[in-house]
N, C-alpha and C positions, 0 to 999 in steps of 0.2 A: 504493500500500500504506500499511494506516496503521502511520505511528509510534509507536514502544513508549517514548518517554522519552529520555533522552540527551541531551547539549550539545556542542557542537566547542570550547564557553570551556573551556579547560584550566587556568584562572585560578578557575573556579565552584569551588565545592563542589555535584556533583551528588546531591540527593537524588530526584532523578525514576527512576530504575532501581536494583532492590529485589534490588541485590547484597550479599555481605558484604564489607564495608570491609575486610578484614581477606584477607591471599592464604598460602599453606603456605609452610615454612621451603623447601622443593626446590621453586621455581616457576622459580629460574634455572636449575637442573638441569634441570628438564623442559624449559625452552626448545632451552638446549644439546641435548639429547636431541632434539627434532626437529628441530634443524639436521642432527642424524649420520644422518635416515634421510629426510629430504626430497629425497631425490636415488632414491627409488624407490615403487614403490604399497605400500599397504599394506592388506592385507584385515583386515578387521573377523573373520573365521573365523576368524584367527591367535590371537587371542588373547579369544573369546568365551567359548570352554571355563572357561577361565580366572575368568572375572568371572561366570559363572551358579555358580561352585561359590561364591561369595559373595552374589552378590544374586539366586541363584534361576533354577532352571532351564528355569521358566517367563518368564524374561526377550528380551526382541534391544533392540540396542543399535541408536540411531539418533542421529542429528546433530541434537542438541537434542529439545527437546518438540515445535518447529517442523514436524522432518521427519515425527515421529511423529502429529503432526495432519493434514497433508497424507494421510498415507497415510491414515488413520482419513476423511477425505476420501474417499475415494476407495470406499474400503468402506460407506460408507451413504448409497449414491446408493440414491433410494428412499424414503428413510427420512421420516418425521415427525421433524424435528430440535425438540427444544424446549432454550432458552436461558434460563436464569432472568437477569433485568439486576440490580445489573450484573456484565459479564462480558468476560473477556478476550477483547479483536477477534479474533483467530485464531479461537475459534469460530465465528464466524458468518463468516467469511470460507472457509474451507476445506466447509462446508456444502452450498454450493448455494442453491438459491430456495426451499426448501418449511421454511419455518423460521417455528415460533412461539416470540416471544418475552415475557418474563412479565414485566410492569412491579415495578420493584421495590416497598418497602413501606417509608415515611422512608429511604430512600437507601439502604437492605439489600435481598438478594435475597427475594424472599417463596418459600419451599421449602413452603410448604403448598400455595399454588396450584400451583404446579411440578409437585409429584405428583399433586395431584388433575387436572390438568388433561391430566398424561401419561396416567393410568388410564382417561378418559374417551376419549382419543383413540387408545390404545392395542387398543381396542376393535373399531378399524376400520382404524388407519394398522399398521404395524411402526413402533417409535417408539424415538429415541435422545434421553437426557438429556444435553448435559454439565454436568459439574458442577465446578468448581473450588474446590478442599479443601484449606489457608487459599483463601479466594474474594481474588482480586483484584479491585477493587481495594481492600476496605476489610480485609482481611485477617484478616476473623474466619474462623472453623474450626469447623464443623460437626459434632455427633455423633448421625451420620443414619445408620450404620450397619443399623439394624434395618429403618428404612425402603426406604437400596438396595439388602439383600438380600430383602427380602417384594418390592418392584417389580419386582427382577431375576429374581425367580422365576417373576412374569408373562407374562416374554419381552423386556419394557423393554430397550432395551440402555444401560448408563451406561459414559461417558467420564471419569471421574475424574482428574482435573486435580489431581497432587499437587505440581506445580513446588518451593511453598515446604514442604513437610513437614518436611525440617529444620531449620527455626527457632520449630518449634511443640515444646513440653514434650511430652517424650516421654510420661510417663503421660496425656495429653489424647488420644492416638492412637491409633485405632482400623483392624483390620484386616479385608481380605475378598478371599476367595478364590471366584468366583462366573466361572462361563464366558461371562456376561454383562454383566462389569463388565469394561472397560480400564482399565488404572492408567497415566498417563504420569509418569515423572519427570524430571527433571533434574540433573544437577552445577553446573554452573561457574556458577549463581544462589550455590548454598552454597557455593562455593571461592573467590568473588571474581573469573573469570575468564568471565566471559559471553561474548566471542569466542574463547572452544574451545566447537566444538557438540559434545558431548557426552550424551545422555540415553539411554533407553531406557522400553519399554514392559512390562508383563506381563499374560499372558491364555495358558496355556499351548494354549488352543483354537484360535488365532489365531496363531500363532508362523509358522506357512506363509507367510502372507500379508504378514506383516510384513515377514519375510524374503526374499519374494521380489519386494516392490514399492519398497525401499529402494532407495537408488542406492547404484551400486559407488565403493569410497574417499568419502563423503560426509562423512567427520568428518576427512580427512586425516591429515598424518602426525603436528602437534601433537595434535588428539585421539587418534588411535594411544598417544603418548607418556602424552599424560593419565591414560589409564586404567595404563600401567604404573604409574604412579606413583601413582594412586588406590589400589589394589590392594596396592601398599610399605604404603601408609600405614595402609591399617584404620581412617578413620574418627577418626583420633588427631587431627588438625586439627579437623574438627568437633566433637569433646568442648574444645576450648580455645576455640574463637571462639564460639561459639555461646553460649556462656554466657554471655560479656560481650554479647552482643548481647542476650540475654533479659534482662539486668540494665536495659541501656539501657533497653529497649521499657518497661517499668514507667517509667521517667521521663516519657516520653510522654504519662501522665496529667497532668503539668505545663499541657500543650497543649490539653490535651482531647481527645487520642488514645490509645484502646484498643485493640489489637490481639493478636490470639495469633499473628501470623509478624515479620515483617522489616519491615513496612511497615503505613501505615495512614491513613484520610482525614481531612479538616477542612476546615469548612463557612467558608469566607472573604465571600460575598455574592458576586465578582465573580471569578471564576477564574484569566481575562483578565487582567485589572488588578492583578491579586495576581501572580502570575506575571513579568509582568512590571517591578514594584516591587521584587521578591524576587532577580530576576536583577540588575538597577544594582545591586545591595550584595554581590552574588559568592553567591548563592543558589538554585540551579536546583530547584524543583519542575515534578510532574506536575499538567498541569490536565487537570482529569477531566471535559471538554466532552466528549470524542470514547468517556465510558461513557456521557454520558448525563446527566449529573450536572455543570452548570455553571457553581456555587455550591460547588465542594467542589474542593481539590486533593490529591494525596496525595505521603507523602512516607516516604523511606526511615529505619533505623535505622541511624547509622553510629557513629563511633567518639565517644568522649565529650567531647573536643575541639569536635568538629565539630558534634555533637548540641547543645549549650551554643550556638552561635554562631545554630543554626537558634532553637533558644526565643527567644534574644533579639532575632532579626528578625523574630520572628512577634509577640511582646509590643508592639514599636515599632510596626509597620508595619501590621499585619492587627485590624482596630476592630473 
């Protein structure tokens, strides 16, 4: 399986996983809290009621984006899968073999080919887009809305990949409600907590299937907890970190990185070589061989601290 980023140096500063630096005032609470119920199962129907009367009752809850790609797996055997590169591995892994992929365009996705080459083949396959919206790995953010809803009217089915949505400026963000689009999201990228699988899906068409292809207990009894405490919270943590994060991200021009999410790429010559220069000095970046892109690594938005110490090892080190 391929790897998403991460280091076992607990000594590094990771900026290879496009979390928020930043974890909620009740994150020891919440732990406590699933020590007190980790001594029994815990159904996801318990408290789903609950979390659709906030995020939509066309929502189901799954154990990350992960699970909810797997299943979306599952559902479009058959299909003409098209991949704009670059693009997060889970796509094309969860897929199958019948998959066309669309050479990017200077190291961005090209979404003009994307659709035109979906409507041509659409013609004769039943055909599925994903789309990843900020796109990782360079983490620009698309407003293609008119386009996925004229495609989706087609018949096109699109997978919309909104993992990072919350760390894009809320007025940049655009919405669709189409029985031919999937929305996947996720938590614990914006909580700081990426080992609680937490996400969910929306497509009120499809809620059967989702529901009934998920595994039982698959987010456990800490994500059980999580969503309690999501749910306390209302979003109050994300209007506080987020903002300093978007502060950050503007600094990034510094680098010569632009991005509208958490993260964003730059063009080093030698990925490999950079990478591992960057780690001898307590620096972990993603090298972005394994999108495709082997000249270019990318790197997360963290605290401002830490954001300071990456400029200064990218000024010395990266020619």
């Amino acid at each position: 399986m391929e790897k998403h980023g991460g280091t076992m140096n607990e000594n590094s500063i990771d900026f290879s996983i496009s979390v928020n630096p930043y974890t909620p005032k009740w994150k020891e609470a919440l732990f406590k809290r699933c020590e007190e119920i980790s001594n029994r199962y815990t159904y996801i129907e318990w408290i789903e009621e609950r979390f659709r009367q906030k995020f939509g009752w066309d929502t189901v809850v799954t154990a990350g984006a992960t699970e909810a790609f797997s299943i979306i797996g599952r559902m479009i055997q058959g299909r003409k899968v098209i991949i704009p590169c670059p693009s997060y591995g889970e796509y094309e892994r969860v897929s199958g073999m019948d998959i066309v992929k669309i050479p990017p365009r200077d190291s961005r996705i090209d979404l003009d080919s994307t659709f035109e080459i979906a409507m041509a083949l659409s013609k004769v396959h039943r055909t599925v887009i994903f789309l990843g919206n900020p796109n990782n790995p360079t983490g620009e953010y698309f407003r293609v809305e008119k386009d996925v809803e004229s495609l989706a009217d087609k018949g096109i089915l699109f997978v919309l990949d909104e993992a990072f949505i919350d760390f894009v400026e809320e007025e940049k963000r655009w919405k669709i409600d189409h029985p031919n689009v999937i929305i996947v999201r996720t938590f614990t990228k914006s909580y700081g907590m990426p080992g609680i699988r937490v996400g969910y899906v929306k497509n009120k068409n499809m809620m059967s299937f989702f529901e009934s292809n998920r595994l039982p207990w698959a987010i456990g009894s800490c994500g059980y907890a999580f969503i309690e405490f999501l749910l306390k919270d209302d979003e109050r943590f994300l209007k506080e970190s987020i903002k300093m994060i978007r502060q950050e991200a503007v600094r990034f021009k510094e680098i010569g990185i632009q991005t509208d999410a958490n993260f964003g790429m730059l063009k080093v010559g030698n990925a490999n070589e950079a990478q591992k220069i960057l780690d001898g000095i307590g620096i972990h970046v993603r090298n972005c061989e394994s999108f495709g892109l082997p000249e270019w690594i990318r790197v997360a938005v963290r605290k401002k601290e830490e954001n300071d110490r990456l400029f200064d090892a990218i000024k010395r080190v990266i020619k």
